[in-house]
SERO-4910 file (N, C-alpha, C, O; in steps of 0.05 Angstrom, whole numbers):
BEGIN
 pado doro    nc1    nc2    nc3   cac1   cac2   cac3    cc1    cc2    cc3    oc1    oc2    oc3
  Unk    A   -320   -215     60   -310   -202     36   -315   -220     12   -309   -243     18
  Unk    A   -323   -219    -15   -324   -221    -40   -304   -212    -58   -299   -188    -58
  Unk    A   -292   -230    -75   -279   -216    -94   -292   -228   -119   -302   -251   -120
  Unk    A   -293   -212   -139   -300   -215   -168   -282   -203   -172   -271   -186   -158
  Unk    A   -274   -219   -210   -263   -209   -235   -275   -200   -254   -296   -213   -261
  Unk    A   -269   -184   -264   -286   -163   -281   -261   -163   -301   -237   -161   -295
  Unk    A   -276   -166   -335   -259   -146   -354   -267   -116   -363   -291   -110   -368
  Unk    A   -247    -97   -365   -240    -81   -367   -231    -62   -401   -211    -50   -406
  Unk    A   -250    -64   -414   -235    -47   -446   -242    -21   -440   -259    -12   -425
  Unk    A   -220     -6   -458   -208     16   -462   -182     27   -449   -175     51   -450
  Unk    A   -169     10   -438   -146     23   -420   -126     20   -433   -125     -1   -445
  Unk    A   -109     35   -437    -89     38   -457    -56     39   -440    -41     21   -444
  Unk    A    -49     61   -423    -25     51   -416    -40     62   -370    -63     64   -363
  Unk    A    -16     65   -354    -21     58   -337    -35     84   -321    -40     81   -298
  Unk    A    -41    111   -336    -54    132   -327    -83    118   -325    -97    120   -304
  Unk    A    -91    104   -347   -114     89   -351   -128     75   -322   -150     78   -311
  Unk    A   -104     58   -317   -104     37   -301   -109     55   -264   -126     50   -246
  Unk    A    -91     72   -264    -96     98   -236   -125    102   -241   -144     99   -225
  Unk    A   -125    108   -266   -161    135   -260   -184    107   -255   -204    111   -241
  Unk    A   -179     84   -265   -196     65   -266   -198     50   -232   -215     38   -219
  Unk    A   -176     58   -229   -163     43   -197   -184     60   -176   -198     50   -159
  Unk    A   -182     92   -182   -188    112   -162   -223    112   -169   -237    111   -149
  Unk    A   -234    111   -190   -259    110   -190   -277     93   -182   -300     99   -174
  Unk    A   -267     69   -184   -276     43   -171   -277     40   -138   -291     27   -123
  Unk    A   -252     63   -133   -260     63   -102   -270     82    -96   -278     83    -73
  Unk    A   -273    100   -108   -304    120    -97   -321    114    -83   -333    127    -66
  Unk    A   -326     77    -98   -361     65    -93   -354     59    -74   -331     51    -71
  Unk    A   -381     62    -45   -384     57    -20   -376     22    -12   -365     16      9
  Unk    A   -384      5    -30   -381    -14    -20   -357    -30    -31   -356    -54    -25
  Unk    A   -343    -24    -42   -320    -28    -58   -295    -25    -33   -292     -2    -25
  Unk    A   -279    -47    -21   -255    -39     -6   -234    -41    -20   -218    -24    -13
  Unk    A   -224    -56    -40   -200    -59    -52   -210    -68    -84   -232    -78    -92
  Unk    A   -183    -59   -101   -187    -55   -126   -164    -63   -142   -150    -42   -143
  Unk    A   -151    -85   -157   -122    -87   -174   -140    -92   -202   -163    -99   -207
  Unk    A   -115    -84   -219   -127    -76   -242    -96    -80   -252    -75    -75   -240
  Unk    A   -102    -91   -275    -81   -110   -289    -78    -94   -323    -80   -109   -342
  Unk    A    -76    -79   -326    -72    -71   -354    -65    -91   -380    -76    -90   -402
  Unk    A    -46   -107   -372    -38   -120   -399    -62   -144   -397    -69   -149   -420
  Unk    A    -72   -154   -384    -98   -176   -388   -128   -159   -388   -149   -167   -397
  Unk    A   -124   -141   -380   -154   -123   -382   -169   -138   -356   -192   -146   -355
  Unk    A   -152   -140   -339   -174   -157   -317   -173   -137   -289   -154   -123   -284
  Unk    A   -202   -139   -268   -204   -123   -248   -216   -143   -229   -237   -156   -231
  Unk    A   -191   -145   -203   -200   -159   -180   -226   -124   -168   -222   -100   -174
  Unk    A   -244   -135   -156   -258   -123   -147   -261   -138   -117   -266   -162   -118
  Unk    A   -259   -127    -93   -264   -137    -65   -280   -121    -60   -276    -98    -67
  Unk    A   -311   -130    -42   -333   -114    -38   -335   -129    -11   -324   -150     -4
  Unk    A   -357   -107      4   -363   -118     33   -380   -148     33   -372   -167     47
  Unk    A   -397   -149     21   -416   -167     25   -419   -186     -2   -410   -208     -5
  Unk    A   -433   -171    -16   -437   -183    -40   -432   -162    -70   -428   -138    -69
  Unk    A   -433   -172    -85   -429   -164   -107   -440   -135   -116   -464   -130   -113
  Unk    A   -422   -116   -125   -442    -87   -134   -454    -93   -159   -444   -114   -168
  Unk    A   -473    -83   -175   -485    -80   -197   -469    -74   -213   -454    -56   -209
  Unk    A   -468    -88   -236   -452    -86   -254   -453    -53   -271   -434    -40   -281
  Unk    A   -486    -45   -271   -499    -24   -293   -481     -3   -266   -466     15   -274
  Unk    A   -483     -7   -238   -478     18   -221   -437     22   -226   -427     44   -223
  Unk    A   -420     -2   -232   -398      1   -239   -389     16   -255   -375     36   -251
  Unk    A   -403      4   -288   -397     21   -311   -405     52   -310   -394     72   -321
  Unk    A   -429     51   -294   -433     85   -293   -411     91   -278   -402    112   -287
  Unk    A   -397     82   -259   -377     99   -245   -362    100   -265   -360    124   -268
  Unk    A   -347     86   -285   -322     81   -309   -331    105   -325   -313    117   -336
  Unk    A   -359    115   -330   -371    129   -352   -364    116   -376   -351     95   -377
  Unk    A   -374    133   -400   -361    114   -424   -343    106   -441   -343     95   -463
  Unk    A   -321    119   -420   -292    111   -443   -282     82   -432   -268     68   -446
  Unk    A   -291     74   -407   -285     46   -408   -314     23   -405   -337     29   -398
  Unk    A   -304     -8   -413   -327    -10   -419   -319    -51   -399   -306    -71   -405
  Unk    A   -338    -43   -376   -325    -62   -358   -356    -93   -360   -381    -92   -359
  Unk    A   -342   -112   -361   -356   -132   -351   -352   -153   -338   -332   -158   -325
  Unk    A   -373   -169   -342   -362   -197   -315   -347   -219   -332   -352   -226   -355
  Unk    A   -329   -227   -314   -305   -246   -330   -324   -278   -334   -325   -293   -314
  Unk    A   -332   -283   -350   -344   -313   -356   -321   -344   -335   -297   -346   -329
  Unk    A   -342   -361   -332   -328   -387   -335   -303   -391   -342   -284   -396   -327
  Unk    A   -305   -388   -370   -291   -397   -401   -270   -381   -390   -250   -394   -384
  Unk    A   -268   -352   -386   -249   -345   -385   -236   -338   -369   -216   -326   -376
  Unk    A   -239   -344   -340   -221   -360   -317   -210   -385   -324   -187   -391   -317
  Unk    A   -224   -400   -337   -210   -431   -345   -190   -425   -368   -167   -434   -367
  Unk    A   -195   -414   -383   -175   -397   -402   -148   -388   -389   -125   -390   -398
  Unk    A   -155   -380   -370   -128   -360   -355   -114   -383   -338    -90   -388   -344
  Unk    A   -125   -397   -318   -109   -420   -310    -96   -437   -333    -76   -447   -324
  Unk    A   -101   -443   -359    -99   -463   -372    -76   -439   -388    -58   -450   -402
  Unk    A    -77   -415   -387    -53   -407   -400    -28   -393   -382    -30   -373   -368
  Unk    A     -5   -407   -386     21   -412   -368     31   -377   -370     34   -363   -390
  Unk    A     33   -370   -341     38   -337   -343     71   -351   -339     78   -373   -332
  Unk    A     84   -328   -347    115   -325   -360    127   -325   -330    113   -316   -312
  Unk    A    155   -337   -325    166   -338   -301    172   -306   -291    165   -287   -304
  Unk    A    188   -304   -260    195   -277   -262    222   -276   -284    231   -256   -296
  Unk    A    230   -298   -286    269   -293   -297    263   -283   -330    279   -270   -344
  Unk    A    234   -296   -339    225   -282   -364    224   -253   -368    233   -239   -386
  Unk    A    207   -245   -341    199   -211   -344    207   -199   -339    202   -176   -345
  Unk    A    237   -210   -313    258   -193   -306    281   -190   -323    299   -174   -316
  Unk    A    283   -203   -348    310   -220   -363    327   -186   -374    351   -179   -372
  Unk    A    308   -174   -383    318   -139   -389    342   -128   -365    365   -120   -369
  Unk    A    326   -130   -341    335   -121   -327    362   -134   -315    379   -121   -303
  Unk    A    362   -150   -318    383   -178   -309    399   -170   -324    417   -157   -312
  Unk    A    403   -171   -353    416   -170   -374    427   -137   -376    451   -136   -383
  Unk    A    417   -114   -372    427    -90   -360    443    -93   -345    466    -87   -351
  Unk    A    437   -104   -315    457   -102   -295    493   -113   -307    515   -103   -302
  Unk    A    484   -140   -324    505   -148   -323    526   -138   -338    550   -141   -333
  Unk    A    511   -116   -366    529   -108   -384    539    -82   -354    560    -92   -344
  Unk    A    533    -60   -342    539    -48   -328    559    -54   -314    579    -40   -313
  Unk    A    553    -85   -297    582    -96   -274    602    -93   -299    619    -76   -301
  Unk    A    597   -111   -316    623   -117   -345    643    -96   -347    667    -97   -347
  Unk    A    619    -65   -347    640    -42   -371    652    -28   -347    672    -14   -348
  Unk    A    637    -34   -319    650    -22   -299    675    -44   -284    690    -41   -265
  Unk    A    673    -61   -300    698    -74   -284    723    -77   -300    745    -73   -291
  Unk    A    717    -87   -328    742    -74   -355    747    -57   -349    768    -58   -336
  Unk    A    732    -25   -353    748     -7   -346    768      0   -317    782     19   -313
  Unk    A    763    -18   -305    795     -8   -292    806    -42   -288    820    -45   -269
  Unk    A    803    -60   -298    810    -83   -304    848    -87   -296    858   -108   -288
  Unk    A    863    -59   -302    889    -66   -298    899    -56   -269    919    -65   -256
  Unk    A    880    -32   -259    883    -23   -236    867    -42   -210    872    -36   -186
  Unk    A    852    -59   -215    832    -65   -192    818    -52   -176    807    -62   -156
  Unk    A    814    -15   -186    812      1   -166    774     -6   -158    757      0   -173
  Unk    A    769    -18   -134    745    -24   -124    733     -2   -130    720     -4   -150
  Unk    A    733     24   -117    733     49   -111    714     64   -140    692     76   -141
  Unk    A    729     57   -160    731     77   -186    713     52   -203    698     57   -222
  Unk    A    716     33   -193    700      7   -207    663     12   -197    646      6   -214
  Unk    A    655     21   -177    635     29   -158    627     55   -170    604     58   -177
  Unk    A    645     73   -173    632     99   -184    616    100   -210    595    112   -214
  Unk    A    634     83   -231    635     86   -261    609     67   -259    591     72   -275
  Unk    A    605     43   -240    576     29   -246    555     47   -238    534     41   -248
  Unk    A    556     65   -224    537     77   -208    532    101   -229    509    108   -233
  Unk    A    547    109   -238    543    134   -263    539    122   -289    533    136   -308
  Unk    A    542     99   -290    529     87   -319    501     81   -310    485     80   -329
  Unk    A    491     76   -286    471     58   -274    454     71   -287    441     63   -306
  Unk    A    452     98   -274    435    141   -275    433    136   -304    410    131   -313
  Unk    A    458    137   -324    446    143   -352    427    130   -364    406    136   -376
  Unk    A    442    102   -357    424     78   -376    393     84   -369    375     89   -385
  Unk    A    392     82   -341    362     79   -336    346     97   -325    325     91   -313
  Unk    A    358    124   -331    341    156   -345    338    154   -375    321    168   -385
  Unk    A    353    140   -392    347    139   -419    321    124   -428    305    131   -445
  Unk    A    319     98   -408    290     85   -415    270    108   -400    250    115   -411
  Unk    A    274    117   -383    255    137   -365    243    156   -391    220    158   -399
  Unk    A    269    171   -403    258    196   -421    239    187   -446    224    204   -457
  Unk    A    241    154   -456    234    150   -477    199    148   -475    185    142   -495
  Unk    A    190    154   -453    163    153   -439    166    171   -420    173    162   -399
  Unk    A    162    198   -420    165    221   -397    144    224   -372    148    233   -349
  Unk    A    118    211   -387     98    216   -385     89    194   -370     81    196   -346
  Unk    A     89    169   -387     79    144   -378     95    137   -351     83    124   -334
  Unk    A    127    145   -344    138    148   -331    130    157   -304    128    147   -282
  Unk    A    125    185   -314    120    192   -283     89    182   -272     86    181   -248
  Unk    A     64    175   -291     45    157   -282     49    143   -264     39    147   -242
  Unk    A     76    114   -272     74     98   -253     92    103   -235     91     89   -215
  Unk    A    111    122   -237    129    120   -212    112    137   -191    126    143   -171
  Unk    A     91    145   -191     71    164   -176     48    138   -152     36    140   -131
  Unk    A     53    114   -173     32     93   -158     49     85   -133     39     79   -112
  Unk    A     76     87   -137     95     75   -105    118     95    -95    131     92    -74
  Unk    A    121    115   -113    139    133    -90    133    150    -79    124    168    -93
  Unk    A    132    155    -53    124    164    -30    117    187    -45     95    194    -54
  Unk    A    144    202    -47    153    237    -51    134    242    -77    120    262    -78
  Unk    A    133    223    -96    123    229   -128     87    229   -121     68    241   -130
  Unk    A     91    210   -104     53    215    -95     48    239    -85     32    251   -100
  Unk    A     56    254    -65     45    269    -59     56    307    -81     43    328    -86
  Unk    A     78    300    -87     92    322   -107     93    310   -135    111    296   -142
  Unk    A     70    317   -151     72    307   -179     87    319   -195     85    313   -219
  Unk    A    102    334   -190    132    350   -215    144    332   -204    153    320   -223
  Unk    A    150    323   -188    176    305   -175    180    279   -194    202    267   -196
  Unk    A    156    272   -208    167    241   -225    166    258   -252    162    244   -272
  Unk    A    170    289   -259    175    294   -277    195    301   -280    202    310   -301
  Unk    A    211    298   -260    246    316   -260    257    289   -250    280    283   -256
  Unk    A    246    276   -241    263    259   -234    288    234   -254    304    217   -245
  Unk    A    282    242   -278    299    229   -301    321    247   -298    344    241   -291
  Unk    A    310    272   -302    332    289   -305    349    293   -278    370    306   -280
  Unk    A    344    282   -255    368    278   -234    373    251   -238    397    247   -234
  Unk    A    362    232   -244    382    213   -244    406    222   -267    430    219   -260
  Unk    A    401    235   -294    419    234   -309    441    256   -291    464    249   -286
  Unk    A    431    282   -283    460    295   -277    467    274   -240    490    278   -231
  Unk    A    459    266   -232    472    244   -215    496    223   -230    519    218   -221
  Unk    A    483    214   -253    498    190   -268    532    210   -279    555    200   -275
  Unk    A    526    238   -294    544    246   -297    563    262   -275    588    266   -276
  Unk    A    547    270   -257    573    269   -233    591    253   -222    612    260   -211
  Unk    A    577    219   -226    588    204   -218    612    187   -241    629    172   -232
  Unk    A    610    192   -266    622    196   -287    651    214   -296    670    208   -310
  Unk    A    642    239   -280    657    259   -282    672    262   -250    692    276   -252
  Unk    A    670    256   -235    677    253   -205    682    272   -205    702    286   -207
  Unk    A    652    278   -199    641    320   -193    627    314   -169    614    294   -162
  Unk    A    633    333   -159    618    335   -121    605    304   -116    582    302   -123
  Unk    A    617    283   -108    612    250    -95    599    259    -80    574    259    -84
  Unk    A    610    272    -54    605    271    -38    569    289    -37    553    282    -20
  Unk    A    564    303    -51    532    308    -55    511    297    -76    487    301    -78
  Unk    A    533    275    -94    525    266   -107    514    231    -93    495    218   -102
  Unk    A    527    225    -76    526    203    -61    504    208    -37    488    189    -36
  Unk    A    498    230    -15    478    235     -6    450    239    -18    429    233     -8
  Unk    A    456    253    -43    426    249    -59    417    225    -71    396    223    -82
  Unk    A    438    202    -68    429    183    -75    423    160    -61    418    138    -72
  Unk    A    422    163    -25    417    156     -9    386    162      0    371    145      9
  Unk    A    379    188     -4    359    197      8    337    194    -25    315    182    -19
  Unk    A    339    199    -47    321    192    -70    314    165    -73    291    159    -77
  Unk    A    339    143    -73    332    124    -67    322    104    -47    309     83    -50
  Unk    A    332    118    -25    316    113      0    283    117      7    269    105     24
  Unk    A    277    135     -7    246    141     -7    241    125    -21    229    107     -8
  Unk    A    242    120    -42    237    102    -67    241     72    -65    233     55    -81
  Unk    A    256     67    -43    254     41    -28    229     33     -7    219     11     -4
  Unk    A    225     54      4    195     48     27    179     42     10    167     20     13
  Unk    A    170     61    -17    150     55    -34    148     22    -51    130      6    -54
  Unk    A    179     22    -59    177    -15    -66    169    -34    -55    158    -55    -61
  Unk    A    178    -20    -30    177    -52      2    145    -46     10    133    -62     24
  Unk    A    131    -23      2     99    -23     21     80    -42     -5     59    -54     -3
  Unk    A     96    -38    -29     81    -46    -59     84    -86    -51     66   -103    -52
  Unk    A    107    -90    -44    111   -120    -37     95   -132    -12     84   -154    -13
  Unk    A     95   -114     10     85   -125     29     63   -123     23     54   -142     35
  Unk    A     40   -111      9      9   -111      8      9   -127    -21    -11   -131    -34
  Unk    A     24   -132    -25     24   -161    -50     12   -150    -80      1   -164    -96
  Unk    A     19   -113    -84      1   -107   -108      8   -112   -126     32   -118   -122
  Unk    A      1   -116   -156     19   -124   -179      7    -89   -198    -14    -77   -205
  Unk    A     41    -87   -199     30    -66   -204     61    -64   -231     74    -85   -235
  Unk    A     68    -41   -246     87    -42   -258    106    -25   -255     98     -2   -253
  Unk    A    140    -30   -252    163    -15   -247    173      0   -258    188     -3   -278
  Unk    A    165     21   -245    176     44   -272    209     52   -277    218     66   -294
  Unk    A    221     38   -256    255     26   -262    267     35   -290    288     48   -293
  Unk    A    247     24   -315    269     26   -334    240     36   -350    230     25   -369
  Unk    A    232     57   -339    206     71   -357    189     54   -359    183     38   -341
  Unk    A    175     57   -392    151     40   -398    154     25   -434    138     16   -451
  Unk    A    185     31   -433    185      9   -454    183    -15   -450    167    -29   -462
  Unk    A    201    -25   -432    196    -46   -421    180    -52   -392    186    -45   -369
  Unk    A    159    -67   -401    147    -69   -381    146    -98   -357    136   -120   -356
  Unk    A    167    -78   -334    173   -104   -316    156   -102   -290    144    -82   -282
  Unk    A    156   -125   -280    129   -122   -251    144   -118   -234    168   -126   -232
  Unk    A    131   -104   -216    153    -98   -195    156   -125   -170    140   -141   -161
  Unk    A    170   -122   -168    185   -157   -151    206   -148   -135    210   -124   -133
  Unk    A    221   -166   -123    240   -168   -103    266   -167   -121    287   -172   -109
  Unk    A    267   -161   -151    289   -144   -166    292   -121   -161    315   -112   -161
  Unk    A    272   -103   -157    267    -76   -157    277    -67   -126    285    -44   -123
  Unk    A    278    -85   -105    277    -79    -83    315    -90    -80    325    -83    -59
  Unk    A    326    -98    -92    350   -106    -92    367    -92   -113    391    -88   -110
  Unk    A    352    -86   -135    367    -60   -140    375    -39   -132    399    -33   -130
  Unk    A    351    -19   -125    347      0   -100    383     -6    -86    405      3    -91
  Unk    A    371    -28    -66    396    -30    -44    421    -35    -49    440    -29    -34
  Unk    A    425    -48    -78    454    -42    -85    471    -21    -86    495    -18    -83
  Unk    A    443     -2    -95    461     27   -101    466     39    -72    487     50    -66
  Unk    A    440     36    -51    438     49    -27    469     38    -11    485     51      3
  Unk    A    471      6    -22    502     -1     -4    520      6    -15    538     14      1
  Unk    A    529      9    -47    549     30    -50    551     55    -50    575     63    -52
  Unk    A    535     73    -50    535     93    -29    549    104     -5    566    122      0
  Unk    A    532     83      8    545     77     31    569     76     37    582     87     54
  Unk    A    573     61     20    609     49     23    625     71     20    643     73     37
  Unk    A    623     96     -7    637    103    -15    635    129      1    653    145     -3
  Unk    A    613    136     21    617    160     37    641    153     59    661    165     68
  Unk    A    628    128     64    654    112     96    684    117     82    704    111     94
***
């Protein structure tokens, strides 16, 4: 196996990055393909040796405009320090915590565990269908690259804001739990296989968690979020 880096212009957000992903593997000798949007860079893995660069760009046609990554600019990229995860996760970190906060003040005089669990879990739905809606589009792009259900049913990452939000307000309003807590076993449960198959084949790809304003990589946050909610769930059906 061979891998080359290739740059990549014209890709703009992560529909780009799919159509660029899927055409590259068309080519016969092409087995694997990551494609990095915010650096413009493309691992290319081929059987033997290298494909033709002129036979690549014809597959891209001409809205993208791909070439071979120089020397210079591999030495460039080691010599420039990529950001920790606690950098690219810090959004998300900083979400969770305001969420535990307003869900634990609010019942701060009661201790009620119970009602402390619900109100985080129905703020969870709003907050982070609100980053979802502010990109509807770019949204359901990437949540289509890792959830099972959204891959093969493409309306599904288009509605899917809109169940988290009436999920968040059932759990808000302590309207039907009990169907509101099974749908959030089984949506997020699918949506968990798709995190854990994205980790185990090591892709770097981006989490569509909190949409596409902020753009976080998907990591072993994404997969521990997921399960927080799946364990209180849990809890609150027992």
């Amino acid at each position: 196996m061979t891998e080359t880096n290739y740059r990549i212009e014209g890709m703009t957000c992560m529909g780009c990055v799919k159509g660029v992903e899927q055409k590259l593997m068309n080519v016969e000798q092409i087995h694997a393909v990551a494609v990095d949007l915010q650096s413009g860079e493309a691992k290319i893995t081929t059987a033997d040796s290298e494909v033709p660069l002129s036979s690549l760009q014809e597959t891209l046609g001409s809205k993208y405009h791909i070439s071979a990554q120089s020397t210079v600019d591999i030495q460039q990229e080691v010599a420039t320090e990529s950001p920790s995860k606690w950098v690219q996760l810090k959004p998300l970190f900083l979400i969770f915590a305001y969420l535990v906060a307003t869900a634990v003040l609010l019942h701060w005089d009661t201790a009620d565990l119970s009602a402390m669990m619900l109100d985080f879990m129905g703020l969870f739905y709003v907050v982070f269908s609100f980053f979802k809606f502010l990109d509807l589009k770019g949204f359901q792009t990437s949540f289509q690259m890792y959830d099972p259900l959204a891959k093969r049913i493409s309306i599904y990452g288009w509605v899917y804001p809109f169940i988290e939000l009436a999920l968040g307000l059932c759990f808000l309003m302590r309207y039907q739990l009990e169907f509101a807590l099974i749908l959030t076993l089984l949506i997020l449960g699918m949506t968990t296989i798709g995190v854990l198959r994205v980790l185990i084949d090591k892709r770097q790809i981006q989490c569509a968690c909190l949409g596409t304003a902020l753009k976080l990589p998907m990591t072993e946050a994404t997969f521990i979020e997921n399960a927080v909610m799946i364990v209180m769930a849990l809890f609150m059906l027992s």
